[in-house]
N, C-alpha and C positions, 0 to 999 in steps of 0.2 A: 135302197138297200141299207139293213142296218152298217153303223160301225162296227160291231163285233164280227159281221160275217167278209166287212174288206178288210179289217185287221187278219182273219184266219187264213182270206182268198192272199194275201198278201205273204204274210208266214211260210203258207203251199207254194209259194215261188220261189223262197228262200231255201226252201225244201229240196226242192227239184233242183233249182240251181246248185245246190251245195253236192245232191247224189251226184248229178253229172261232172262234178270238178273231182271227187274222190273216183270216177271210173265206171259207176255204174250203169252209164247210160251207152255206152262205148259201143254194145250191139244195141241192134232192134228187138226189142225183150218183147213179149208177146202180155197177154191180159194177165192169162192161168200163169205164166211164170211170176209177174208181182204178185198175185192174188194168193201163190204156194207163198209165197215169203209173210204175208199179212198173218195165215195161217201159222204159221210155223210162230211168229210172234205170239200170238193168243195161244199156245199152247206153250211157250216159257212164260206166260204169264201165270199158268194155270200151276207150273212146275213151283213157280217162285210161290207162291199162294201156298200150297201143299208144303213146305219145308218152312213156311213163315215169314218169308224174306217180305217183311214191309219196313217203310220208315218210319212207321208209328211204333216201331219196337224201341222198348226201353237200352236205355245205354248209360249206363252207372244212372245220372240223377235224372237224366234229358231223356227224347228220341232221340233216333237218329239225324231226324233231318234236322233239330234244333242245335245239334255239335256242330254239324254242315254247315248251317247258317251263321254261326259264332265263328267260324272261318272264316267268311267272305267280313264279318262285321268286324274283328280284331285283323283286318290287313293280310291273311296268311292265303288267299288267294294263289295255286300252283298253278304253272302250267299244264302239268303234267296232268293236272286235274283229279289229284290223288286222293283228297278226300272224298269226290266224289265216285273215284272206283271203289273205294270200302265202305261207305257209306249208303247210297245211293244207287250205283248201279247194281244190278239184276235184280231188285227188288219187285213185288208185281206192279208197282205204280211205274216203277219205268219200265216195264216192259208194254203194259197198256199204253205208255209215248210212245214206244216202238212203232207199238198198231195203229198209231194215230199219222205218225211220221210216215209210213210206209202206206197208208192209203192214200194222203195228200200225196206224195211223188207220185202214185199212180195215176190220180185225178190230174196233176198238172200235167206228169205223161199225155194221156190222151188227149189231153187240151193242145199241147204241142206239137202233136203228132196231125191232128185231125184237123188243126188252123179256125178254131171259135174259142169264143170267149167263155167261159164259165161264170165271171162277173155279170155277162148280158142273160147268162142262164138263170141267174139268182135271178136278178133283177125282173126277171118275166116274171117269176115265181114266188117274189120277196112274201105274200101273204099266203103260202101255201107250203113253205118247203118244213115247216116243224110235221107239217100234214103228209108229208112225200111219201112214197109206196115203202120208202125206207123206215124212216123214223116211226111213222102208226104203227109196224108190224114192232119196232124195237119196245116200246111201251106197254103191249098188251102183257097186263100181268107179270111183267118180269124185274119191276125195279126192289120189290122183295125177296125175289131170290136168292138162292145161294150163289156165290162166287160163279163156280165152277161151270151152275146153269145158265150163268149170264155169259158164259163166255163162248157154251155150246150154241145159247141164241146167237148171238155175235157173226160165227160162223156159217148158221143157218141160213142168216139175213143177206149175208155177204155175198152167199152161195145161190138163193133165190134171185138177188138185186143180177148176179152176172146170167143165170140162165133165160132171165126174161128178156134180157138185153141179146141173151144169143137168138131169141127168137126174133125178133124185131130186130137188132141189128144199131139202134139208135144210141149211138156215142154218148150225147148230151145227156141222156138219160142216165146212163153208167154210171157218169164225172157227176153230176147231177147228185144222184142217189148215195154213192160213195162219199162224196164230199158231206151230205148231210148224216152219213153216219158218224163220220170222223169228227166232227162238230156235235154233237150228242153223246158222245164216251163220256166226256167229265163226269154229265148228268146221270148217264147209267150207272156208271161205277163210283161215282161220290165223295172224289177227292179233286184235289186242285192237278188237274190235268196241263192247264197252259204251265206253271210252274217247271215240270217235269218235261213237258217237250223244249222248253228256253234252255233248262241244264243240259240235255239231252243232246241237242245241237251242238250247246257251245264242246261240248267231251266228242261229238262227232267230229269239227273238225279241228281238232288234235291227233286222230288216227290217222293207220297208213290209208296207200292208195287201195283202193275194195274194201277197207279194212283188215286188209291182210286175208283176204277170202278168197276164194274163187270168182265169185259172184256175187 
């Protein structure tokens, strides 16, 4: 198995671990209940997208994300994580973290819940999974796209990957196929994705318990 995919499977544990310490693993969440939240993500991504909110917008001389990084690099590092809430959060590149963060806790979910390994899953599969019934369907003609249509594929794919699963019933496959989505966003949507899920974390846990949410 490559390093890039146990640095990821790796990350997805950090992941999971950090939801469950903020609260959200407290009930027994069902599939369609994460699967509404992945949703609900790609559709503030689509919002941000529509109104502009990227970090490649200009900001006096720089971007944004380049004032950001003059932060961490002149020492002004907050806890509060402040630059990165006016900067950086809700833009659509962090919301696309969002969908990436929120399909890995679902994959480690089920990996934890169902007691197999998802590492022995790769590793069956290490010359097959760019091939996976996921990622082929992600590629067909869609990396030109507009924004908007990559994001309706997105949820297409996400939605077929779970109703085949409901026919058959095969977990591994689920975790499987989900995980090989969430590992192929960078590539779809064509920015530095691990960047924005590391910032993303670290401003997660700084929040309350749920994040102040219901759920």
């Amino acid at each position: 198995m490559s390093k890039t995919i146990q640095e990821r499977l790796k990350q997805a544990q950090e992941i999971y671990a950090n939801a469950k310490a903020k609260g959200f693993h407290n009930e027994d969440l069902s599939i369609k209940h994460c699967l509404m939240l992945v949703f609900k993500e790609v559709g503030g991504a689509v919002n941000a997208h529509r109104k502009g909110d990227d970090v490649n917008n200009p900001f006096l001389d720089s971007t944004y994300k380049e004032v950001y990084l003059r932060h961490y690099q002149n020492g002004e590092d907050s806890i509060d994580m402040e630059p990165y809430k006016c900067m950086i959060k809700g833009t659509w590149q962090d919301e696309i973290a969002d969908v990436y963060i929120r399909l890995m806790d679902l994959v480690m979910m089920i990996e934890d819940k169902h007691n197999f390994s998802l590492e022995a899953v790769f590793e069956r599969n290490e010359e097959e999974h760019l091939l996976s019934f996921a990622t082929s369907l992600l590629w067909q003609d869609e990396l030109t796209k507009p924004f908007v249509e990559k994001c309706f594929t997105l949820q297409v794919l996400i939605n077929d990957i779970f109703r085949n699963y409901e026919l058959k019933l095969e977990r591994e496959f689920l975790a499987w196929n989900l995980a090989c989505v969430a590992m192929n966003l960078e590539k779809f949507f064509d920015f530095d994705l691990g960047w924005h899920v590391a910032e993303k974390m670290k401003y997660n846990a700084t929040r309350r318990y749920l994040h102040g949410k219901a759920y």
